[in-house]
Backbone as numpy.savetxt, mean C-alpha at the origin, in Angstrom:
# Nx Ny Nz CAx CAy CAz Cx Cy Cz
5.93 23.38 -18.48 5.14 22.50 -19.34 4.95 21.16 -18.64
3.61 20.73 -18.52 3.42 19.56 -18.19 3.69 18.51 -18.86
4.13 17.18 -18.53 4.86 16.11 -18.83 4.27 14.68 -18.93
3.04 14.89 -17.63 2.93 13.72 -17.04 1.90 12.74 -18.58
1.44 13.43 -19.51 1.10 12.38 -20.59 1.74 12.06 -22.12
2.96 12.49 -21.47 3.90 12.10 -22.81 4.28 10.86 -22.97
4.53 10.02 -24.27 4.74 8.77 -24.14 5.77 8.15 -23.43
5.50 6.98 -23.01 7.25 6.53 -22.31 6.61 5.03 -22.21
8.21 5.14 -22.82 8.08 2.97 -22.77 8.82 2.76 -21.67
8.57 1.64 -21.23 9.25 1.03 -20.22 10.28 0.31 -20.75
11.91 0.07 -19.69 12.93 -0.58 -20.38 12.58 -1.63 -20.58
13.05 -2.78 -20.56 13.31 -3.99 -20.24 13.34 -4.65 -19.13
14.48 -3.88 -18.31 14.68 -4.21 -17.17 13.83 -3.52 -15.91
12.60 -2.53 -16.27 11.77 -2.26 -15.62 10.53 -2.87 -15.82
10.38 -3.82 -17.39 9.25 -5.05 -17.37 9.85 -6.16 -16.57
10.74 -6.73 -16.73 11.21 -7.96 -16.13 10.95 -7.32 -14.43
11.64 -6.76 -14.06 11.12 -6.22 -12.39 9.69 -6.11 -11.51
9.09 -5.58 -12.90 7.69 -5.61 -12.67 7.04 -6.85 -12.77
7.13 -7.98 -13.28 6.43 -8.93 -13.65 7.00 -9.99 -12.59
8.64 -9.98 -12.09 8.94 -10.24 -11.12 8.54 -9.82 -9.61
8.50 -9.01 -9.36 7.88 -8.46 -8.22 6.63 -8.87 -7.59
5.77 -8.70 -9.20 4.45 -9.04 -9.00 4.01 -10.34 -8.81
4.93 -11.21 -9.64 4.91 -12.28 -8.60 4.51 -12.71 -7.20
6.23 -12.22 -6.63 6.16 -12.33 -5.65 4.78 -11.89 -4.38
3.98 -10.10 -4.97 3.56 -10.12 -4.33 1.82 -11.11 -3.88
1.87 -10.95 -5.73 0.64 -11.75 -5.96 0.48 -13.64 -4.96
1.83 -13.83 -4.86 1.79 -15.35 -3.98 1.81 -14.53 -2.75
2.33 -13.68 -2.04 1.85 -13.07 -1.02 0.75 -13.37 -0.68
-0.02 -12.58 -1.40 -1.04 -12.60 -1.07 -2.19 -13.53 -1.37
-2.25 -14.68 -2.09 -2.56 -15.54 -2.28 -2.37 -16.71 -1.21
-1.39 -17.02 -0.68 -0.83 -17.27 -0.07 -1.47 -16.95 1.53
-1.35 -15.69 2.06 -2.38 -15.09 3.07 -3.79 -15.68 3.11
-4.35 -15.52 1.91 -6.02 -15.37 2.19 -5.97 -17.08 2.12
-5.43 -18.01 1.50 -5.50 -19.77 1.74 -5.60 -20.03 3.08
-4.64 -19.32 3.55 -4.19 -19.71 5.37 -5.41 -19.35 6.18
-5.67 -18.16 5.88 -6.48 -17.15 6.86 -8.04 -17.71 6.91
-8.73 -18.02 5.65 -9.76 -18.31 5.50 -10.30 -19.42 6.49
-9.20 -20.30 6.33 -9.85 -21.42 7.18 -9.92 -20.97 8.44
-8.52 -20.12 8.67 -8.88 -19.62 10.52 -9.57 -19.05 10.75
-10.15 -18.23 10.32 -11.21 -17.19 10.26 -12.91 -18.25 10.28
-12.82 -19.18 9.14 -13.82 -20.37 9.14 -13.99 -20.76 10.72
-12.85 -20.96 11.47 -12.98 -21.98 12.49 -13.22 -21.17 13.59
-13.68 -19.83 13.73 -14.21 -19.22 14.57 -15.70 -19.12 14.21
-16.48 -19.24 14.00 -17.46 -19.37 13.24 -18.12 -17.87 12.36
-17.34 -17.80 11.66 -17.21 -16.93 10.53 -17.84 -17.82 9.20
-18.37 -17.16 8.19 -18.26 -17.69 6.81 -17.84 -17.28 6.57
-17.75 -17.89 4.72 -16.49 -17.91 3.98 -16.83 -16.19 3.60
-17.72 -15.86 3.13 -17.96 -14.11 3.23 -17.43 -13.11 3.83
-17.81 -13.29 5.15 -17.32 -12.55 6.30 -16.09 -12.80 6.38
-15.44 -14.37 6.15 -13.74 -13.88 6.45 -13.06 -13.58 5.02
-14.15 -13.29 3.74 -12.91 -12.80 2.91 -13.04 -11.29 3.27
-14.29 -10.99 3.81 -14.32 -9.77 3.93 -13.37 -8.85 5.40
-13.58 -9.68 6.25 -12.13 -9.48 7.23 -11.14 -9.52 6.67
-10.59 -9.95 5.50 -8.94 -10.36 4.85 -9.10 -8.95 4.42
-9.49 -8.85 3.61 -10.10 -7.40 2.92 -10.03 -6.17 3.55
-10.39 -5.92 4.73 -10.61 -5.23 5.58 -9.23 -4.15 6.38
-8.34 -5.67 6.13 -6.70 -5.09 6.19 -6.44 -4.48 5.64
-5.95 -3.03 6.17 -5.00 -1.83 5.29 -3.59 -2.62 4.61
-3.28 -3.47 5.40 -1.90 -4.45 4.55 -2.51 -5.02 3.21
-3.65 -5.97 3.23 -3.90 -6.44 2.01 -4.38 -5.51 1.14
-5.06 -4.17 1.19 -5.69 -3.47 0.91 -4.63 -3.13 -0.31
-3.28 -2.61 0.61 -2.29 -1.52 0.01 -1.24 -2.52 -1.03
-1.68 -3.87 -0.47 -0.66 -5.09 -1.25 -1.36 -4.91 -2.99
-2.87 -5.39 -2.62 -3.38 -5.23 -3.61 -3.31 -4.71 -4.76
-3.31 -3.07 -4.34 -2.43 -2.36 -5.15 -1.22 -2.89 -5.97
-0.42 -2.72 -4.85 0.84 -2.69 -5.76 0.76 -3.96 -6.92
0.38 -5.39 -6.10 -0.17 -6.08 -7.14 -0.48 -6.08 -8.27
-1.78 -5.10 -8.47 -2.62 -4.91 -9.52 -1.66 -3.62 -10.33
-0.91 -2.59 -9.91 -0.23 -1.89 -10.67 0.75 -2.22 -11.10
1.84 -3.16 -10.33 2.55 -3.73 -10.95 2.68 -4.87 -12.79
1.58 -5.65 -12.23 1.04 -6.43 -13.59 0.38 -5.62 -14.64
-0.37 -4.46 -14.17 -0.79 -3.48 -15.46 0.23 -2.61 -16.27
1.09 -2.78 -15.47 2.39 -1.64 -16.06 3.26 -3.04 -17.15
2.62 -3.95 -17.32 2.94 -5.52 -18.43 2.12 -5.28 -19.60
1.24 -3.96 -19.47 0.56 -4.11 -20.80 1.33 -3.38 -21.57
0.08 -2.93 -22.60 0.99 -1.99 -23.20 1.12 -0.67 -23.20
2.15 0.18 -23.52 2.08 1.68 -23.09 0.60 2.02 -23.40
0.13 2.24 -24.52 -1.18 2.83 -24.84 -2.45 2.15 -24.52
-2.34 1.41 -23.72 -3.93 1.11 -22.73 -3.85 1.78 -21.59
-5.31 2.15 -21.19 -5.44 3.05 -20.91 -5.09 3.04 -19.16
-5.39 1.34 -18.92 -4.63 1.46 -17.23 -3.37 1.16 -17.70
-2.83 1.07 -18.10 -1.47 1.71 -17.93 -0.71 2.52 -17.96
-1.55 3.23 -18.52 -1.35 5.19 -18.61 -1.34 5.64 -17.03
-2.68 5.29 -16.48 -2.91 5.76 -15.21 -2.40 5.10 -14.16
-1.52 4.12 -14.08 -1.10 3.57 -13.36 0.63 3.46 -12.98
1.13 4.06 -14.42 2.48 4.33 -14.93 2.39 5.76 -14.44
1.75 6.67 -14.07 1.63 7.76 -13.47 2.37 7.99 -12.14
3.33 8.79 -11.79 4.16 9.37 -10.97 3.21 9.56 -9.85
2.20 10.12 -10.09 1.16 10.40 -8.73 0.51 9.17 -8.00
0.27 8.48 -8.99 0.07 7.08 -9.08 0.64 5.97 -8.42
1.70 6.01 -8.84 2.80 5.23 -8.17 3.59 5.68 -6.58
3.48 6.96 -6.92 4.10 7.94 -5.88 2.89 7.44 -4.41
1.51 7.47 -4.42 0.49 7.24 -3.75 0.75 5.96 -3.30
0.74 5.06 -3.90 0.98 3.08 -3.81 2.55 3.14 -3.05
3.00 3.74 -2.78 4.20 3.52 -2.71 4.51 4.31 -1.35
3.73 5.33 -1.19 3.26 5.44 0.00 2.55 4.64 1.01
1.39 3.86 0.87 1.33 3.35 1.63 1.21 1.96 1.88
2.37 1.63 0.78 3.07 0.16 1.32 4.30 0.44 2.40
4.84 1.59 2.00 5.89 2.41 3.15 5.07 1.90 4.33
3.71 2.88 4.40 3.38 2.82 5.94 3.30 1.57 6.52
2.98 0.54 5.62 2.52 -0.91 6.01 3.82 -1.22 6.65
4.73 -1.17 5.86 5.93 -1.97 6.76 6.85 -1.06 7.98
6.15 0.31 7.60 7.08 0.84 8.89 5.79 0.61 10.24
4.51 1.09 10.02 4.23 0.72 11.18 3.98 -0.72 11.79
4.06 -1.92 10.98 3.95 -3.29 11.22 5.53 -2.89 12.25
6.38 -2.88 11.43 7.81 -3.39 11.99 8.18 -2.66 13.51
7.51 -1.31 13.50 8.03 -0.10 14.53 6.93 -1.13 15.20
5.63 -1.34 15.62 4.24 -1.13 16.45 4.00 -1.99 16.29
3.72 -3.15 15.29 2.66 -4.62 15.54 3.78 -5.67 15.33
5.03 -5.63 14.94 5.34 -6.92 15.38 5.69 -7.87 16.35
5.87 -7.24 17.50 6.08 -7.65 18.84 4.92 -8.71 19.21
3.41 -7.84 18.50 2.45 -8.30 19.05 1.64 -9.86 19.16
2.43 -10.37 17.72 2.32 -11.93 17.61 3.23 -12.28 16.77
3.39 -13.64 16.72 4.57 -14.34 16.70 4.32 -15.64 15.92
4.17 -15.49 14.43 3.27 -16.27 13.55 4.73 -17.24 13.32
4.11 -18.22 12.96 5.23 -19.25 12.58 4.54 -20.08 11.17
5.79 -20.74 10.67 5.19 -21.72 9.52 4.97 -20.56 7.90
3.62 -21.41 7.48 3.29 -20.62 6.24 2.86 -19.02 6.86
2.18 -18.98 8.22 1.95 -17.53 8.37 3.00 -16.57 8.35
4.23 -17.15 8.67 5.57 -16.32 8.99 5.52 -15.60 7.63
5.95 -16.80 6.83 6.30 -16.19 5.30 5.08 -15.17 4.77
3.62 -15.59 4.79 3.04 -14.59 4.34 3.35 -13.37 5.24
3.64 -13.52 6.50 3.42 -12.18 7.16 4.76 -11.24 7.07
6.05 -12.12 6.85 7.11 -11.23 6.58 7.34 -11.05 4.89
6.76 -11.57 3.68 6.60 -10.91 2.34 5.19 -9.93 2.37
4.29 -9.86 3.24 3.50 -8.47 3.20 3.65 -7.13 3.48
4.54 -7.75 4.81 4.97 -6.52 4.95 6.32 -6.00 5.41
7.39 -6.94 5.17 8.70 -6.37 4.90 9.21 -6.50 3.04
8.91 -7.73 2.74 9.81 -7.51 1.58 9.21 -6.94 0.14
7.73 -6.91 0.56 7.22 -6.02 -0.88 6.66 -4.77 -0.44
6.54 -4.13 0.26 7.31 -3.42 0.32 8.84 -2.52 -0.30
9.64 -3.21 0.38 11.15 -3.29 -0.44 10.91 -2.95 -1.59
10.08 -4.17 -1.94 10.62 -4.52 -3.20 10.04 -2.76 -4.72
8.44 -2.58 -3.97 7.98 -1.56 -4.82 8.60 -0.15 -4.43
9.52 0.01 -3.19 10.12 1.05 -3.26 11.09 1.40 -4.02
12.07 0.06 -4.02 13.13 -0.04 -5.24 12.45 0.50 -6.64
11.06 -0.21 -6.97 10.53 0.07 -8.53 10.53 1.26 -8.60
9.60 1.86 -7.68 9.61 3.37 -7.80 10.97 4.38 -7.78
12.08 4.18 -7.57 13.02 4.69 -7.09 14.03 4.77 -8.46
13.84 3.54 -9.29 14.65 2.93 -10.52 13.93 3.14 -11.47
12.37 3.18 -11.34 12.02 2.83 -12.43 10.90 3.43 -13.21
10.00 4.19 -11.90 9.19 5.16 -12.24 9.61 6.30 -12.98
8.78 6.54 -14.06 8.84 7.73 -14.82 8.90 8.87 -14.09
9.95 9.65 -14.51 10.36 10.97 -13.67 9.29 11.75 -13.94
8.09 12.40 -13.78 6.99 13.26 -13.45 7.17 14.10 -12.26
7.46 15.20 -12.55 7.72 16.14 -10.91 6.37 16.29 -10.31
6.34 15.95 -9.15 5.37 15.92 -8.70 4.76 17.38 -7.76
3.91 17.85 -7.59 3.37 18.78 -6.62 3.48 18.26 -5.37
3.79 19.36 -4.38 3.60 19.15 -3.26 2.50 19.24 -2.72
0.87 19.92 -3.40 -0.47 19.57 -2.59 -0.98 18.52 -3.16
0.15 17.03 -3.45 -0.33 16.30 -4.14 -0.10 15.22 -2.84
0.40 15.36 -2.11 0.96 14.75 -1.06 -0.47 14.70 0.14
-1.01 15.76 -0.24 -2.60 16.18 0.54 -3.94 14.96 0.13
-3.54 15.06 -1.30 -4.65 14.00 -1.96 -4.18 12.54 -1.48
-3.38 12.42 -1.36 -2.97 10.99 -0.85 -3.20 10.47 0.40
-3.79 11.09 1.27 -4.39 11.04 2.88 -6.23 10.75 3.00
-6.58 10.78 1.03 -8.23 10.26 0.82 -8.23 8.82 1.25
-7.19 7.80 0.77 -7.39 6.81 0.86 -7.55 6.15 2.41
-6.17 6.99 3.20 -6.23 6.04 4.89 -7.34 6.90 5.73
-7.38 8.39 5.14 -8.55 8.63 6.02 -10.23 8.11 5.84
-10.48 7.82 4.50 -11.83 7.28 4.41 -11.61 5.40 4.87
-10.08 4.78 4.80 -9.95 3.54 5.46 -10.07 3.71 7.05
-9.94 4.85 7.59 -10.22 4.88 9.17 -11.19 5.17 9.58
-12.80 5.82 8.51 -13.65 5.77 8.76 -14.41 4.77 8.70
-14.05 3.56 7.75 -14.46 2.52 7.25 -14.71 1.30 8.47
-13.35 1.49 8.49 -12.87 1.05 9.79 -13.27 0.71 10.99
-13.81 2.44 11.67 -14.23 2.43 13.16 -15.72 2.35 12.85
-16.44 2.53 11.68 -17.57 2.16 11.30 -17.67 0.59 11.54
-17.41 -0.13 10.72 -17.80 -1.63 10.65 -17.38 -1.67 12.23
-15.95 -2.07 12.91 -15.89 -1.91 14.30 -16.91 -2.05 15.04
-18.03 -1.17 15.22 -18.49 -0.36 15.70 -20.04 -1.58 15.31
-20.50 -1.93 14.60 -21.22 -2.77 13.73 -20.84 -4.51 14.24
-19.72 -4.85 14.30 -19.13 -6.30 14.46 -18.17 -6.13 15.73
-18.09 -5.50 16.51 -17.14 -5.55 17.59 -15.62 -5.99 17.51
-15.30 -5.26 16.35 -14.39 -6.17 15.57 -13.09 -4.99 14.87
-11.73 -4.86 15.10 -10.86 -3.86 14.80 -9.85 -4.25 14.84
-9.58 -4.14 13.23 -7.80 -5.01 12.56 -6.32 -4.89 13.18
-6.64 -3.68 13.68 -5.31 -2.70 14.38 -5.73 -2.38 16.11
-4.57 -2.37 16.74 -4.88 -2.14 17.96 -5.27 -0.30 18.51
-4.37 0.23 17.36 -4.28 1.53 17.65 -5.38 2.41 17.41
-6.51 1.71 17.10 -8.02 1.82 16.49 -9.17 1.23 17.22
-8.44 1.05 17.85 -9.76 -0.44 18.57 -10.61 0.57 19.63
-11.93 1.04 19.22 -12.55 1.88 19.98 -13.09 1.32 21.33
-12.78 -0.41 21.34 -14.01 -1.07 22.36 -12.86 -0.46 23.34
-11.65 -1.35 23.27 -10.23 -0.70 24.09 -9.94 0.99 24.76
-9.89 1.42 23.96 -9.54 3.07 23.74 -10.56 4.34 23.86
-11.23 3.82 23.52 -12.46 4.77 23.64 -12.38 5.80 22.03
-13.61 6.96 21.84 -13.47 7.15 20.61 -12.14 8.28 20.31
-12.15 9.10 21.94 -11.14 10.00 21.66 -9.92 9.80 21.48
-9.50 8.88 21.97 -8.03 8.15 21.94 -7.38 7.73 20.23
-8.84 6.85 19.68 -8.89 6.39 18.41 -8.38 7.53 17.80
-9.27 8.79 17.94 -9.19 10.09 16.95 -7.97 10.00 17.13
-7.24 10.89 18.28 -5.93 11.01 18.43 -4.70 10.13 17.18
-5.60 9.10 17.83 -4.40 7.92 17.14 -4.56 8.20 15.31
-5.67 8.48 15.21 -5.94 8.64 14.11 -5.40 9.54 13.63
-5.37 10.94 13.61 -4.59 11.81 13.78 -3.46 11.63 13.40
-3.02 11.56 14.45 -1.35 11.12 14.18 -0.85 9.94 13.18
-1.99 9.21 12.55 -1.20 8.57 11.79 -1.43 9.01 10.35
-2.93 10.03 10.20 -2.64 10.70 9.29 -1.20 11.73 9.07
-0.90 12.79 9.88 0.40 12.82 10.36 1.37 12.26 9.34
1.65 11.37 9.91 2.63 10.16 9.44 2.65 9.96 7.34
1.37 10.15 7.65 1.29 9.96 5.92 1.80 11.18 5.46
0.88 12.20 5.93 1.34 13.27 5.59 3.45 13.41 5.41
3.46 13.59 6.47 5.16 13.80 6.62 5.79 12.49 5.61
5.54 11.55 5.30 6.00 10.44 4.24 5.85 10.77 3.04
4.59 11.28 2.78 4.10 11.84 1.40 5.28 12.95 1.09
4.97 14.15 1.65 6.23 15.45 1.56 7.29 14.49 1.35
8.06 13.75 2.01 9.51 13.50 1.77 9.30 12.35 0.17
8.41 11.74 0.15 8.27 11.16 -1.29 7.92 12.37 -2.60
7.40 13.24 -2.24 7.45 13.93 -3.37 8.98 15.20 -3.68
9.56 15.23 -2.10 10.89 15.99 -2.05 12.05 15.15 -2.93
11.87 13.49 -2.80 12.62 13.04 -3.53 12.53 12.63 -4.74
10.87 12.70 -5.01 11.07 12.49 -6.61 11.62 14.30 -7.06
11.32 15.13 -6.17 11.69 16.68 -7.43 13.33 16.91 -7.63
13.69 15.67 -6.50 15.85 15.41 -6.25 15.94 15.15 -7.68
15.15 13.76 -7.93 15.40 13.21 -8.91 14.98 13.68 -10.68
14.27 14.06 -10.47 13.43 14.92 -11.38 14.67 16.02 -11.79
14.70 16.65 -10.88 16.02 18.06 -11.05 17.51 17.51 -11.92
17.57 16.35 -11.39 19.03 15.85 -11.94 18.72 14.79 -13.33
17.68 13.75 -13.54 17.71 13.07 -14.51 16.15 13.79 -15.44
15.21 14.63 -15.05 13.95 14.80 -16.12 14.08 15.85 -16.96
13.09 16.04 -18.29 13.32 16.69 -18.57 12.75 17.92 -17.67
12.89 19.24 -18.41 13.03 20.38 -18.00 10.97 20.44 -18.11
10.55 21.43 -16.86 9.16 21.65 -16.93 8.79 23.07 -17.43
């Protein structure tokens, strides 16, 4: 028996977390686009084009998220984004790929610059500590929903149509957020490759996120 639209309130201590969190990430990222704009301005960019470069980031992209799901999960059970957002698949997805944000920042791009000041802080709360922080939510606090494993498949729509997006505009503005993408560099086959493999990556993250919600599911949900 399916589960995933039965009612469920949230504790207490999974509103207070949430509204905390979201905080934090919401000055994140607030925080980011203040800084960035002007640098982005002083290359001769407008203000358009560099919100739309901020934008453009799979980090702010995936922050966003959690952002925006975090503060919706403050309403109330019976509206309707919070139904869909309080969702195991839902959450399970967002939570994926804030994972990827901070494992491949930390493994692959942080060597690569060396931000100091207000950039430090935005750049180590984007993508080390919220992160953290929405894996903990999910882990404590997400509604136990057993999840499918070809659900782990649907979750590879979002970075693969972001890598088409991607080497498109690129391709348009001479212009590519990530190094491991950068077609002017690499050429297109290399990109694929890379591409590839970092679908890959989701993939194999996804499986082990849905292996551990069915851990958890098995020992604290009800029965399906």
């Amino acid at each position: 028996m399916e589960h995933s639209l039965s009612p469920y309130k949230p504790s207490k201590a999974a509103t207070i977390y949430a509204a905390a969190t979201g905080l934090v990430v919401w000055f994140a990222l607030i925080l980011q686009v203040s800084i960035s704009i002007p640098a982005y301005m002083k290359v001769n960019n407008s203000l358009l084009n560099a919100i739309i470069q901020i934008l453009s980031f799979f980090t702010i992209q995936s922050n966003l998220m959690v952002g925006v799901c975090l503060w919706t999960l403050l309403l109330k059970p019976s509206n309707a984004l919070y139904r869909f957002f309080s969702r195991e698949y839902v959450l399970g997805g967002i939570c994926l790929y804030i994972i990827v944000v901070g494992l491949v920042y930390n493994i692959i791009l942080r060597n690569l610059w060396h931000p100091t000041g207000l950039f430090k802080l935005a750049d180590d709360l984007l993508h080390s500590v919220n992160p953290l922080l929405f894996v903990i939510y999910w882990l404590i606090f997400a509604r136990q929903e057993k999840l499918k494993w070809t659900q782990s498949l649907n979750w590879l729509w979002f970075p693969f149509l972001y890598l088409i997006y991607t080497v498109i505009r690129g391709a348009i503005i001479n212009y590519y957020p990530y190094p491991f993408i950068n077609v002017d560099k690499l050429g297109y086959s290399q990109v694929l490759i890379n591409s590839l493999i970092l679908l890959i990556v989701f993939l194999v993250l996804g499986l082990l996120l849905v292996a551990v919600n069915r851990i958890f599911k098995t020992r604290t949900g009800p029965p399906s």
